[in-house]
C-alpha positions in Angstrom: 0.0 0.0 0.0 2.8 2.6 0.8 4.4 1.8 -2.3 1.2 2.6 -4.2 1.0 6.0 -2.4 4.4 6.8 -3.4 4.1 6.4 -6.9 0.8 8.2 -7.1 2.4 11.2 -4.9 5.2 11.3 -7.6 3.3 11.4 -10.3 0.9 13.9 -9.0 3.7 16.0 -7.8 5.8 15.6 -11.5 2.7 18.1 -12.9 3.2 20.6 -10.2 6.1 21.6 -10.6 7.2 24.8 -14.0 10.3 24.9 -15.6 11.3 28.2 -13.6 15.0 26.9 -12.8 17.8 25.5 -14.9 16.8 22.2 -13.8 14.6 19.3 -15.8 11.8 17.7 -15.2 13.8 14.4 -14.8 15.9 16.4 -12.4 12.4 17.5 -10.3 11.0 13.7 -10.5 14.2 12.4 -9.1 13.7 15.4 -6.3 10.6 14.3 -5.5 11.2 10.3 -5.5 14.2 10.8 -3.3 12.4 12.8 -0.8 8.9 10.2 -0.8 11.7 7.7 -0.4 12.9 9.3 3.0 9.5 10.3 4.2 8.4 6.7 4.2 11.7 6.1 5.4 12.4 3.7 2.6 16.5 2.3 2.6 16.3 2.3 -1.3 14.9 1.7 -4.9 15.2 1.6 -8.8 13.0 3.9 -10.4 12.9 3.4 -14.5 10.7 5.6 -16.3 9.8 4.3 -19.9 7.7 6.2 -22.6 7.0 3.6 -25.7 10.1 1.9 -26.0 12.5 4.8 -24.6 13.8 4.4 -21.4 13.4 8.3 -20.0 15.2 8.0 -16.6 16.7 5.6 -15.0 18.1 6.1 -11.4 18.8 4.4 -7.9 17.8 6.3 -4.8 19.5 5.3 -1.3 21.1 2.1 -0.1 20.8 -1.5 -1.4 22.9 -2.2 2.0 22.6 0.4 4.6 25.6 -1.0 6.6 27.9 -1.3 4.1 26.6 1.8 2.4 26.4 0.2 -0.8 24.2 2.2 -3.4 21.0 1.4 -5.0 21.8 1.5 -8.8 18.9 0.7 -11.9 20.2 -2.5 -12.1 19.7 -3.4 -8.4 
């Protein structure tokens, strides 16, 4: 259930935001999935974002192992 919250915050919160800085809308959405992911106090995740065919983004947020402090990659 969190998960689902998560992913509809995100893609709520990808429409909200206008291109008033230098940065891109993959730039925001990563913003935004990193901090859901520490709200819910989630160690870490692989986010890919496809349109068609096209792979859009692809991007690990926090910690496959926390103790070792090894990262979460796209591949994880």
């Amino acid at each position: 259930m969190r998960i689902r919250i998560i992913t509809v915050a995100v893609l709520l919160s990808g429409c909200a935001h206008l291109r008033t800085t230098g940065e891109t809308n993959g730039d925001l959405f990563a913003g935004d999935v990193d901090s859901l992911r520490y709200a819910a106090h989630i160690p870490g995740l692989a986010v890919v974002v496809l349109r068609d065919t096209t792979v859009l983004l692809a991007r690990g947020f926090g910690y496959a192992n926390i103790e070792k402090r090894i990262p979460v990659t796209p591949l994880t």
